[in-house]
N, CA and C atoms as a LAMMPS dump frame, in Angstrom:
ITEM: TIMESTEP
0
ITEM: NUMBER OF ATOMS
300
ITEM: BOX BOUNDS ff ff ff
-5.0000000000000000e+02 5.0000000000000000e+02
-5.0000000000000000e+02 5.0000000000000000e+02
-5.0000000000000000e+02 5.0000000000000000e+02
ITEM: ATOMS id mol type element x y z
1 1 1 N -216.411 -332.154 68.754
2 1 2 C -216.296 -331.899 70.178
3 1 3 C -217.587 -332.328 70.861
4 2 1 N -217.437 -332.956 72.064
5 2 2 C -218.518 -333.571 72.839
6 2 3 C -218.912 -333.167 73.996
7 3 1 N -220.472 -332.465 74.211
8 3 2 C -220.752 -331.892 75.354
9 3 3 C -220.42 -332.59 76.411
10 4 1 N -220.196 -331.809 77.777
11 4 2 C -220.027 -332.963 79.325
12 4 3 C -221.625 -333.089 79.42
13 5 1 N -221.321 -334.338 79.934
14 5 2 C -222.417 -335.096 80.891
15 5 3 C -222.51 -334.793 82.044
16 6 1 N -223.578 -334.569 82.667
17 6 2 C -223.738 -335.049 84.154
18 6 3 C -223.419 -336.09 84.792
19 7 1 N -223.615 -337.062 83.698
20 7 2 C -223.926 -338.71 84.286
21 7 3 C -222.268 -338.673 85.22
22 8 1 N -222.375 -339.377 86.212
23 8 2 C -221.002 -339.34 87.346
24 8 3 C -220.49 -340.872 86.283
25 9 1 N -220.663 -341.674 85.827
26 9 2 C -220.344 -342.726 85.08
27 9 3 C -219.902 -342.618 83.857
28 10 1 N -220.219 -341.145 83.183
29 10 2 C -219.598 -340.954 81.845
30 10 3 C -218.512 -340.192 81.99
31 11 1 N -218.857 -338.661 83.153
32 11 2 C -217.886 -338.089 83.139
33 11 3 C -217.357 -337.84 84.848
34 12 1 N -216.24 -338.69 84.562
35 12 2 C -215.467 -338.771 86.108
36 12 3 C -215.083 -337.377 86.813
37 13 1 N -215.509 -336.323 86.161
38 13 2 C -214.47 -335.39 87.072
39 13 3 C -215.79 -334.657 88.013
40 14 1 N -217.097 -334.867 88.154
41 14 2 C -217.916 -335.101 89.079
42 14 3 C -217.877 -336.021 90.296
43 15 1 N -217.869 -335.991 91.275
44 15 2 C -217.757 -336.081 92.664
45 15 3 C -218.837 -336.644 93.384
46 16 1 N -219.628 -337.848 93.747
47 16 2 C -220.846 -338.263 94.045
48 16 3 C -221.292 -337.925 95.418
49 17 1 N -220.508 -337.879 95.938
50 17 2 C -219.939 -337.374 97.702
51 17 3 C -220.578 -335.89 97.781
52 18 1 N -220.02 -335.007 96.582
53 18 2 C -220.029 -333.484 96.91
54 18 3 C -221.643 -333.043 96.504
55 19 1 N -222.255 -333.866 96.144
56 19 2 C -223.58 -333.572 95.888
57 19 3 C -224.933 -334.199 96.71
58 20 1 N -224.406 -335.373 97.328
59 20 2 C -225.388 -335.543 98.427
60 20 3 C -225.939 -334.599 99.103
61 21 1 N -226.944 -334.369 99.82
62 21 2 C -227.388 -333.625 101.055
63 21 3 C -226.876 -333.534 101.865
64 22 1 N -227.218 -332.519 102.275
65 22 2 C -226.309 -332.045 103.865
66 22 3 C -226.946 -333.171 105.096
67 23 1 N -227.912 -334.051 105.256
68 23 2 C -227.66 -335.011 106.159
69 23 3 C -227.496 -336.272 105.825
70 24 1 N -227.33 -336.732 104.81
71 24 2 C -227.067 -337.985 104.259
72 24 3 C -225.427 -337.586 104.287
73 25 1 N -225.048 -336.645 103.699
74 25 2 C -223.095 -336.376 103.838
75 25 3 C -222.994 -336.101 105.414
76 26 1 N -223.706 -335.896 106.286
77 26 2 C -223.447 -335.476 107.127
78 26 3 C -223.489 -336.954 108.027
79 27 1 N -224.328 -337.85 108.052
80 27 2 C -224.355 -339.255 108.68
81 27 3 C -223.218 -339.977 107.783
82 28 1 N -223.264 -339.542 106.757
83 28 2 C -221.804 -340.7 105.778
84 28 3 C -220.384 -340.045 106.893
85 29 1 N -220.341 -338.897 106.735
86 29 2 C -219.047 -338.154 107.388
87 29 3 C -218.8 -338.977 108.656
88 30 1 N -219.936 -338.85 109.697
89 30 2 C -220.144 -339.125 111.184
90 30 3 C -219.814 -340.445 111.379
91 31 1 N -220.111 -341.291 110.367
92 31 2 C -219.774 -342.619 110.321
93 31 3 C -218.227 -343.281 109.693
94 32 1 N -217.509 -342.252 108.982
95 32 2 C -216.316 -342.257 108.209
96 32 3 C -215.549 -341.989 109.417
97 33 1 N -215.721 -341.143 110.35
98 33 2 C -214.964 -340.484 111.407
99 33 3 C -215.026 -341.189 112.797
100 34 1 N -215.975 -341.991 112.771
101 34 2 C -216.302 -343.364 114.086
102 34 3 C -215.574 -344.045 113.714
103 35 1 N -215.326 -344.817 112.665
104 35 2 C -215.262 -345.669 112.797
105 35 3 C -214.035 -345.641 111.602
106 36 1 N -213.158 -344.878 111.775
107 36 2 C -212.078 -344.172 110.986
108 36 3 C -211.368 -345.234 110.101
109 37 1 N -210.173 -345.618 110.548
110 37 2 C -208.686 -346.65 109.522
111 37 3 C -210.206 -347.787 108.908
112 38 1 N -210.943 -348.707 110.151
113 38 2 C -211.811 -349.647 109.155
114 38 3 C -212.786 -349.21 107.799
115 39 1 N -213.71 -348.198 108.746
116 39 2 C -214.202 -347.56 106.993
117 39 3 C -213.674 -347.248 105.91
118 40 1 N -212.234 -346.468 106.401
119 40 2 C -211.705 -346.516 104.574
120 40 3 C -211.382 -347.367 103.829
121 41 1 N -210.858 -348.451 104.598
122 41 2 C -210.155 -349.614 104.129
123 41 3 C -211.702 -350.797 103.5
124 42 1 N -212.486 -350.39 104.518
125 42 2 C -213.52 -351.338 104.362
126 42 3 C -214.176 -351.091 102.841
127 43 1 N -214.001 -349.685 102.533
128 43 2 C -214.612 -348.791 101.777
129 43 3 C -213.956 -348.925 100.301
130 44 1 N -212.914 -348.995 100.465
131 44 2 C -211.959 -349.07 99.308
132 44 3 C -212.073 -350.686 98.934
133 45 1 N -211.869 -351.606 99.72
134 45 2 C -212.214 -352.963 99.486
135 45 3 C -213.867 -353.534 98.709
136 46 1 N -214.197 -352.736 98.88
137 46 2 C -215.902 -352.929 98.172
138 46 3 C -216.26 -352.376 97.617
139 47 1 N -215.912 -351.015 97.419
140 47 2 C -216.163 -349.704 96.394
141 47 3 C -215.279 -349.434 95.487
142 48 1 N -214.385 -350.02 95.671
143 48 2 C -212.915 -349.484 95.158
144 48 3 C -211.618 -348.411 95.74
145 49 1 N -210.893 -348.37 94.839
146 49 2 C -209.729 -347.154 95.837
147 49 3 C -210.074 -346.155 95.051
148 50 1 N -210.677 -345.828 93.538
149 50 2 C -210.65 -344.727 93.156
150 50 3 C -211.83 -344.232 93.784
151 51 1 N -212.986 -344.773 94.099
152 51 2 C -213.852 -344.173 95.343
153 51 3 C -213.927 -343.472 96.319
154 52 1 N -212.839 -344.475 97.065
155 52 2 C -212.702 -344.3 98.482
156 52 3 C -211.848 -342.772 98.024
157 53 1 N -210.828 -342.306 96.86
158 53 2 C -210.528 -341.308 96.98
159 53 3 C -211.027 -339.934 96.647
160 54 1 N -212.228 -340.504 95.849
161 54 2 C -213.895 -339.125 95.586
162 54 3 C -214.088 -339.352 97.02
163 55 1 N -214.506 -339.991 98.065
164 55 2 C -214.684 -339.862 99.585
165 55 3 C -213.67 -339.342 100.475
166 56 1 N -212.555 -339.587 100.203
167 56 2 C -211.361 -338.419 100.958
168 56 3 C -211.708 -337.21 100.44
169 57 1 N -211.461 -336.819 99.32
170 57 2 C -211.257 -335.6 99.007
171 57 3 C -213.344 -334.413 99.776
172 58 1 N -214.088 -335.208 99.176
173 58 2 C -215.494 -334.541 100.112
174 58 3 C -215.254 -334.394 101.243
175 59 1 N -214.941 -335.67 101.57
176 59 2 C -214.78 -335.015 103.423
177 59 3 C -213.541 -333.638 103.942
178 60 1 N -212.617 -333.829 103.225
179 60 2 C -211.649 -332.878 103.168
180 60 3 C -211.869 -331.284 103.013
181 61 1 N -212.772 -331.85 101.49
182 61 2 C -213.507 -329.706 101.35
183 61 3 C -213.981 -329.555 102.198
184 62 1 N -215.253 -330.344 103.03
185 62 2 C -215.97 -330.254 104.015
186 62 3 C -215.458 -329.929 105.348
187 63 1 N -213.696 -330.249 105.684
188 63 2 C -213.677 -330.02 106.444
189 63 3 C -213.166 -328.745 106.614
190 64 1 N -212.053 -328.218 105.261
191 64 2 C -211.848 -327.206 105.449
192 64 3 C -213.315 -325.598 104.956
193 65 1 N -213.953 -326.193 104.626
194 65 2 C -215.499 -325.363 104.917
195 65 3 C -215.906 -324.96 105.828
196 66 1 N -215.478 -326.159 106.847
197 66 2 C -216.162 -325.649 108.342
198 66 3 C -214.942 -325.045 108.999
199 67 1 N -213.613 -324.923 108.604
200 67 2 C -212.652 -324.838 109.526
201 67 3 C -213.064 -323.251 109.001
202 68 1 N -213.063 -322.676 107.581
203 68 2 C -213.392 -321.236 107.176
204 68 3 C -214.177 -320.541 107.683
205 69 1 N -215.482 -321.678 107.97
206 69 2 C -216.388 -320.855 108.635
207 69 3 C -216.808 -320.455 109.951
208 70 1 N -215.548 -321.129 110.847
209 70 2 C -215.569 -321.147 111.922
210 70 3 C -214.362 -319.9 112.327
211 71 1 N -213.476 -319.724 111.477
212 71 2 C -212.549 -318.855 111.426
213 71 3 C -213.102 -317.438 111.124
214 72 1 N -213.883 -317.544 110.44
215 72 2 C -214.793 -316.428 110.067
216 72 3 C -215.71 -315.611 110.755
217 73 1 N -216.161 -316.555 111.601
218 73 2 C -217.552 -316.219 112.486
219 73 3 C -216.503 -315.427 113.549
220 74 1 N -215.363 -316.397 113.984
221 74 2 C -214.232 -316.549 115.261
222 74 3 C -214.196 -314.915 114.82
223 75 1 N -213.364 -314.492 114.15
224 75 2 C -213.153 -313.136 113.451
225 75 3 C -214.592 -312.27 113.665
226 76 1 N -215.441 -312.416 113.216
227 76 2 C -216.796 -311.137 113.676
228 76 3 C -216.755 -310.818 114.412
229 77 1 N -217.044 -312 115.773
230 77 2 C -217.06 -312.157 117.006
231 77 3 C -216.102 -310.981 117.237
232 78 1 N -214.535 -311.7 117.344
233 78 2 C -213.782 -310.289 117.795
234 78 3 C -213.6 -309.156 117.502
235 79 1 N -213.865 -308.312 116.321
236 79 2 C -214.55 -307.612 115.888
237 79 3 C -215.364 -307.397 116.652
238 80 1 N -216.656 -307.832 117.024
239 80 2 C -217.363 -306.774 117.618
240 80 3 C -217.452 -306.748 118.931
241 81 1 N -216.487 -307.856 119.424
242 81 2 C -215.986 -307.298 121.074
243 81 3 C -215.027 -306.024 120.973
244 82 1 N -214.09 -306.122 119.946
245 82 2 C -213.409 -304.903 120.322
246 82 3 C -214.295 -303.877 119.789
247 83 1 N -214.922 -303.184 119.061
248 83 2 C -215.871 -302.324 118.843
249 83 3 C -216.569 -301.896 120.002
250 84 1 N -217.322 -303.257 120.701
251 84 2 C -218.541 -303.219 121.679
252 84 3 C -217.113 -302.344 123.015
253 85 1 N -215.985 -302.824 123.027
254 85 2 C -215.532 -302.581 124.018
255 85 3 C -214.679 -301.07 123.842
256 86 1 N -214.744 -300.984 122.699
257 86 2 C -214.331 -299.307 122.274
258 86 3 C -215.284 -298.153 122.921
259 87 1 N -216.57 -298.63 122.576
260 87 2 C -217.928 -297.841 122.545
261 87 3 C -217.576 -297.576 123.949
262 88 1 N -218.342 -298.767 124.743
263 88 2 C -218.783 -298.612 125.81
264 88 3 C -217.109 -298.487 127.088
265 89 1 N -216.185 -298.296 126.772
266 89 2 C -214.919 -297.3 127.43
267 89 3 C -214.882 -296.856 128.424
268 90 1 N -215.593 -295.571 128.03
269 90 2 C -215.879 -294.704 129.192
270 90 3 C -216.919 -294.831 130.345
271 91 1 N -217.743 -295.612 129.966
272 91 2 C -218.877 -296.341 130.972
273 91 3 C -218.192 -297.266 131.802
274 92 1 N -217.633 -298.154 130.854
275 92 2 C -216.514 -299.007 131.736
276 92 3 C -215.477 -298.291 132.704
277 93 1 N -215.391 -297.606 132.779
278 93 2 C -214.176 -297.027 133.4
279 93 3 C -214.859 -296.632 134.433
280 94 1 N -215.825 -295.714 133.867
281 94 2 C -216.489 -294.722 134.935
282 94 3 C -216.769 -295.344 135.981
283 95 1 N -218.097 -296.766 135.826
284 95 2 C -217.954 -297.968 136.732
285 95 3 C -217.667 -298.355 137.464
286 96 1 N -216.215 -298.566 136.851
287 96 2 C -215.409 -299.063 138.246
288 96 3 C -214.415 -297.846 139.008
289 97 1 N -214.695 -296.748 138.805
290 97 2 C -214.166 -295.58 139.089
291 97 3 C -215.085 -295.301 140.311
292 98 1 N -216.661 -295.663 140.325
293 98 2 C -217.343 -295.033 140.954
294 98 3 C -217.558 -296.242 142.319
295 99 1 N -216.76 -297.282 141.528
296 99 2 C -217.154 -298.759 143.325
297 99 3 C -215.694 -297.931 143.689
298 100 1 N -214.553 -297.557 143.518
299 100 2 C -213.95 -296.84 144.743
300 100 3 C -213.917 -295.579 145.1
């Protein structure tokens, strides 16, 4: 039995995309998404198609990463409006109880 490699050339089920930096993936992304149908095609034509599909799939986790974490935050947020707006109730009320 044979240990895995790191090497992305010995053992394919490593991802070259998912390990870049967050601004080098982040200018590759920005530029995949400008300049959309030509880059992939352009991409797959010079890199290959099994490439270009380690580059779909990164951008993909990536996007649903941010869609989680935006769903997530979205969620606190309301959370602690309704909390903030539980608390403070009776102030609220009183408030506008007291302009009439």
């Amino acid at each position: 039995m044979t240990e895995p490699t790191t090497n992305p050339e010995i053992n394919p089920t490593t991802n070259p995309y998912s390990e870049l930096s967050f601004w080098r993936f982040g200018i590759l992304a920005a530029m995949v998404m400008a300049f959309f149908p030509w880059s992939l095609l352009v991409h797959g034509l010079l890199r290959g198609f099994g490439d270009t599909k380690l580059l779909i799939a990164a951008l993909l986790k990536d996007y649903i990463q941010t869609l989680l974490a935006m769903l997530t935050l979205g969620l606190v947020l309301l959370i602690a409006v309704v909390v903030a707006i539980y608390q403070l109730w009776p102030t609220i009320v009183g408030f506008f109880t007291g302009l009439f």
